[in-house]
C-alpha positions as CSV (number, residue, x, y, z in Angstrom):
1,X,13.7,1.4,1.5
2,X,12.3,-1.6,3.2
3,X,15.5,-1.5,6.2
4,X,14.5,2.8,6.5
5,X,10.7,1.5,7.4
6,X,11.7,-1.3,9.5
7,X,14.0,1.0,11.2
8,X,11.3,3.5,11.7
9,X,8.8,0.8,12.6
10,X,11.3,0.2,15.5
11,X,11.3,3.4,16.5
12,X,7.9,3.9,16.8
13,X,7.4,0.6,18.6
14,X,10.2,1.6,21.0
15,X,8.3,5.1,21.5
16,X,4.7,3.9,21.9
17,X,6.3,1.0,24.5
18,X,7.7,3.6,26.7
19,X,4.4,6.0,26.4
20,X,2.5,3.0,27.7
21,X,4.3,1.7,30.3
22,X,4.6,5.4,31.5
23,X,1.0,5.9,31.0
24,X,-0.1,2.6,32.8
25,X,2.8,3.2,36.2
26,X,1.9,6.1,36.7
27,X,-1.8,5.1,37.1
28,X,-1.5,2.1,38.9
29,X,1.1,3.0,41.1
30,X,2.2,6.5,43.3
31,X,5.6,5.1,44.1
32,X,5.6,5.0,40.0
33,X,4.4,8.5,40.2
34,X,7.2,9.5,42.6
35,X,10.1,7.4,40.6
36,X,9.4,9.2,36.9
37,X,9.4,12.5,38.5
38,X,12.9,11.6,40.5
39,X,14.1,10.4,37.1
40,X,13.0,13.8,35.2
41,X,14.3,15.9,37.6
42,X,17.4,14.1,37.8
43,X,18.4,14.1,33.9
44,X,16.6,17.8,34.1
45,X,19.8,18.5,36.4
46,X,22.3,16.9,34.3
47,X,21.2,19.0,31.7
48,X,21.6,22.1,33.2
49,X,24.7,21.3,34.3
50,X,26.4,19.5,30.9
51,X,27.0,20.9,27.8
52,X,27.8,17.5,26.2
53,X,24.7,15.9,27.1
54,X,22.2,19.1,26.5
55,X,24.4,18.8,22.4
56,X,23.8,15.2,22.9
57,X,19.9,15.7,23.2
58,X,19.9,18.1,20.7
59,X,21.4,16.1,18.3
60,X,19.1,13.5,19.0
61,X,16.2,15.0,18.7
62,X,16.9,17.2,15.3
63,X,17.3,13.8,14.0
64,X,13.7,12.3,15.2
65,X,12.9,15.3,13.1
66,X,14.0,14.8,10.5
67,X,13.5,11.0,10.6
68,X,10.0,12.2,10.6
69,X,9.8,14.4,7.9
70,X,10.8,11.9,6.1
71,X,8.8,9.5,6.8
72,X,6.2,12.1,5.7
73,X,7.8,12.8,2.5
74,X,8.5,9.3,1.5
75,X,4.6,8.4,2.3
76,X,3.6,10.7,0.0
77,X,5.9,10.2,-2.7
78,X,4.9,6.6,-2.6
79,X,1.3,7.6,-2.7
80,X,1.7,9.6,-5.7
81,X,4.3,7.3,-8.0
82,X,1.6,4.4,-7.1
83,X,-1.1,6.1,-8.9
84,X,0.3,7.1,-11.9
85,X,2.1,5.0,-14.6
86,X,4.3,7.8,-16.6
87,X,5.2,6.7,-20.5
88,X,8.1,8.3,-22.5
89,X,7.1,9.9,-25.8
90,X,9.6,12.0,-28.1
91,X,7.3,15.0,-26.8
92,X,7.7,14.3,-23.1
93,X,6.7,12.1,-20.5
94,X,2.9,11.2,-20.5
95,X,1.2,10.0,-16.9
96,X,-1.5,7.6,-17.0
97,X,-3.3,7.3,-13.8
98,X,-3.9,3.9,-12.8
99,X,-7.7,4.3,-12.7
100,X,-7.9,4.7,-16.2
101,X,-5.9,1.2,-15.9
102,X,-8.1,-0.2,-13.7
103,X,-10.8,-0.1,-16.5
104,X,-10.3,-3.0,-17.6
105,X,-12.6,-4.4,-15.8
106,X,-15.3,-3.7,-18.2
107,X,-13.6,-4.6,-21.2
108,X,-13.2,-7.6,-20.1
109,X,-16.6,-8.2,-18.7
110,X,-17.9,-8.2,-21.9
111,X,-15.2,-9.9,-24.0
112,X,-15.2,-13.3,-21.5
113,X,-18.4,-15.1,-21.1
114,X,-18.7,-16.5,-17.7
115,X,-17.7,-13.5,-16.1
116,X,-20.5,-12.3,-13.9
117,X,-18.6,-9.1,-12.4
118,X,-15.0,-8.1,-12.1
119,X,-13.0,-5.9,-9.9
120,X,-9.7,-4.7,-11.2
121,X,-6.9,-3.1,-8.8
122,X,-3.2,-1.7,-10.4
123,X,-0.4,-1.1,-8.4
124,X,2.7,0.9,-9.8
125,X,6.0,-0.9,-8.9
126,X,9.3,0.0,-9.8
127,X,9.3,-3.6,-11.2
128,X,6.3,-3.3,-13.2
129,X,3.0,-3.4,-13.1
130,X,0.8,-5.1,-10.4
131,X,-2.7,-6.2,-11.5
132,X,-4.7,-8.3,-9.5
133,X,-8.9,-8.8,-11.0
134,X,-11.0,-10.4,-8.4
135,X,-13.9,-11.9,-9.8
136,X,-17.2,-13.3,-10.0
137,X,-17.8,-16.0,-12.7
138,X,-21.0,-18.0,-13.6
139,X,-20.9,-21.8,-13.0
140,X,-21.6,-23.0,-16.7
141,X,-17.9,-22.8,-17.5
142,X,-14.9,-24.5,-16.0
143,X,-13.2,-21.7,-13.4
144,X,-9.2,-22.5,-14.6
145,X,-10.6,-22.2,-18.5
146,X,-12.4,-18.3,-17.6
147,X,-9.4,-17.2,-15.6
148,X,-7.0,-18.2,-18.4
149,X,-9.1,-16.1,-20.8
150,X,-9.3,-12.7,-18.2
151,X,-5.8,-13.0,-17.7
152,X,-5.0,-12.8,-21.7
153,X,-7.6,-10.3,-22.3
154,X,-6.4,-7.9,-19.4
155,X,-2.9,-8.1,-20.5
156,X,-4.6,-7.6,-24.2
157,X,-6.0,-4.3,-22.8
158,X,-3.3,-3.2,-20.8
159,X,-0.3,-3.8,-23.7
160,X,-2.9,-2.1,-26.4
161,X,-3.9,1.2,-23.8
162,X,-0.5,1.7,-22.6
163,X,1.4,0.7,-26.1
164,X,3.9,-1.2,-23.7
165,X,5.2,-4.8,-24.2
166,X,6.5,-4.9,-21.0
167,X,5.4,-8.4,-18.9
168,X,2.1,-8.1,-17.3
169,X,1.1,-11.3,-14.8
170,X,-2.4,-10.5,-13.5
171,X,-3.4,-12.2,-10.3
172,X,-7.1,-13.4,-10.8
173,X,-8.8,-14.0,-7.9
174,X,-12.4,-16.0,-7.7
175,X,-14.1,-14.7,-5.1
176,X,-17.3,-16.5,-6.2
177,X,-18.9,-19.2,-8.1
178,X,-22.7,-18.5,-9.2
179,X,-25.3,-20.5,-10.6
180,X,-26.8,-18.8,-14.2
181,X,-30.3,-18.5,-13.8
182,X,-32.4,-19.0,-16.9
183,X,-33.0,-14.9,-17.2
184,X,-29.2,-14.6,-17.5
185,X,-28.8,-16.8,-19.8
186,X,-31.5,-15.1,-22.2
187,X,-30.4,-11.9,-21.5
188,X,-26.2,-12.9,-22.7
189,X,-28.3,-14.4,-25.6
């Protein structure tokens, strides 16, 4: 799938290259002007005058179209298996969205001490599972010993919700180091 976008990236670039540099001669230059209509009217001609090259642009472009379409289809396909985690049970298949998932979060807020406030994101992959928790944590406790502890208790939460034992690797990310102020501390008392 990666080598159909890249082809299609190309495509695009190659289509949005030639728009622009049409778009800019013709506004910077007349003898532009005059040299893009010379060319249209010339393969204009050849077209009305050959069958093989009126199939040949036919052919062509019924495959742009379709390239497109699928590009459409295939974006939203993607879209919709990304959301969704689907489980096999003996009475048929059971879809999980991801944002139920993605409520970790405030399990583990409240199981970890030295978590101030954590985001969670899940991505469905035909691999697996991608879970990446960016977080907050307080500066009383030491950052690698917190991190260790989300990442246990979101794959904890994950393996117990979903009742799979397939291999979860959660990407924490620390996107900030607080001080705990005296009222926080009272307060977690």
């Amino acid at each position: 799938m990666k080598v159909f976008n890249r082809i299609l990236i190309g495509i695009n670039i190659l289509f949005f290259l030639i728009a622009g540099l049409f778009g800019a001669s013709i506004s910077i230059n007349q003898d532009a002007n005059k040299w893009w209509a010379s060319m249209v009217q010339t393969i204009a001609d050849y077209l009305n005058h050959s069958m093989i090259a009126r199939i040949t642009v036919l052919i062509i472009s019924l495959l742009l179209i379709l390239i497109a379409i699928l590009t459409i289809i295939g974006n939203i396909e993607n879209r919709r298996a990304e959301r969704t985690v689907v489980l096999q049970s003996p009475h048929g298949d059971i879809m999980v969205s991801l944002g139920a998932i993605e409520d970790f979060s405030r399990i583990v807020k409240n199981e970890v001490k030295g978590v101030k406030e954590i985001k969670g994101r899940v991505l469905s992959k035909r691999k697996g599972l991608d879970v990446t928790a960016k977080v907050t944590l307080f500066s009383d406790r030491a950052v690698a010993e917190v991190t260790q502890e989300v990442q246990e208790a979101i794959i904890k939460y994950i393996q117990y919700t979903l009742g799979i034992d397939a291999e979860i690797k959660p990407k924490v990310v620390v996107s900030k180091v607080v001080y705990k102020s005296p009222e926080e501390e009272k307060k977690n008392e």
